[in-house]
N, C-alpha and C positions, 0 to 999 in steps of 0.2 A: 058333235062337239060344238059348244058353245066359242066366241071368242070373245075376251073380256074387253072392257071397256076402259077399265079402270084397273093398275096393278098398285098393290100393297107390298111391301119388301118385308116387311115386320110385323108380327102379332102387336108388337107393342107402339107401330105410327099411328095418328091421329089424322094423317092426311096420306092420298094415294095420288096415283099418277093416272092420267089421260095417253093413252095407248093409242087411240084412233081419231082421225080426222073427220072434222066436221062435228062434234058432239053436242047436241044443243039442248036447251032447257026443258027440263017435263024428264028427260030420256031415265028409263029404269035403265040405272048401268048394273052391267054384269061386273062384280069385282072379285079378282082372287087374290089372297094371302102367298106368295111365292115360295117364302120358306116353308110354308105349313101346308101348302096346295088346297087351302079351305077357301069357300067362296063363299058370296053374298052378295046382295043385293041393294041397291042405294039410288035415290031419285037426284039427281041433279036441278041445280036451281036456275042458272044459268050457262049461255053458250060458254065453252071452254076449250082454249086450245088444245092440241095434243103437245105432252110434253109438260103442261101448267097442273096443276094441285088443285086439289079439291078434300076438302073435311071430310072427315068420317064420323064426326060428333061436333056436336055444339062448343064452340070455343070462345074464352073471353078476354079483353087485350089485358096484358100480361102474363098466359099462356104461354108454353112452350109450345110450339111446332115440333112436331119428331117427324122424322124421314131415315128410313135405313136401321130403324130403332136408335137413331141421335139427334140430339137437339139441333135445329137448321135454321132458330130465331126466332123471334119473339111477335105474337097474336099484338096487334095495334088498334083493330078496331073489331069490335063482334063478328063471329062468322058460324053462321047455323049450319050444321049437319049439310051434307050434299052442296055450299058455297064453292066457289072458285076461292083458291089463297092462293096468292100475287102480289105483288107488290103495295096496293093499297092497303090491304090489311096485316101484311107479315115485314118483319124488318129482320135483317141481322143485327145479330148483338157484337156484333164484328167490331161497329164503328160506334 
């Protein structure tokens, strides 16, 4: 059994979660779909914490961010496939 790297809550998110410590840039992460239990595969661009976000596709500012299959704020600045999304580039639309 594999153990993943990256978890997805939703067929329908654009960004997944970092699951394990220490993940650094190059790494082929193992990602699964939770509700679907389907997996895949995705290169990371950069180190990322556990706990922090990362693209599942190309995103461009004004972009929705989905997590959970809902909207969690707004793309600010480009973010390619396998990116970290954080703060620099994702904002709520809270404020």
């Amino acid at each position: 059994m594999t153990i993943p790297h990256l978890l997805v809550h939703n067929p329908k998110d654009n960004v997944g979660v970092v699951v394990v410590e220490g993940l650094k840039a190059g790494t082929e992460m193992f990602c699964v779909i939770t509700e679907t239990n389907a997996d895949f595969r995705l290169v990371t661009h950069a180190d990322i914490p556990i706990g922090h976000k990362v693209a599942l596709a190309d995103l461009a500012p004004g972009d929705t961010a989905i997590k959970y299959g809902e909207d969690i704020g707004k793309i600010v600045a480009s973010v390619r496939e396998g990116d970290h999304v954080h703060t620099h580039n994702l904002k709520t639309k809270r404020w």
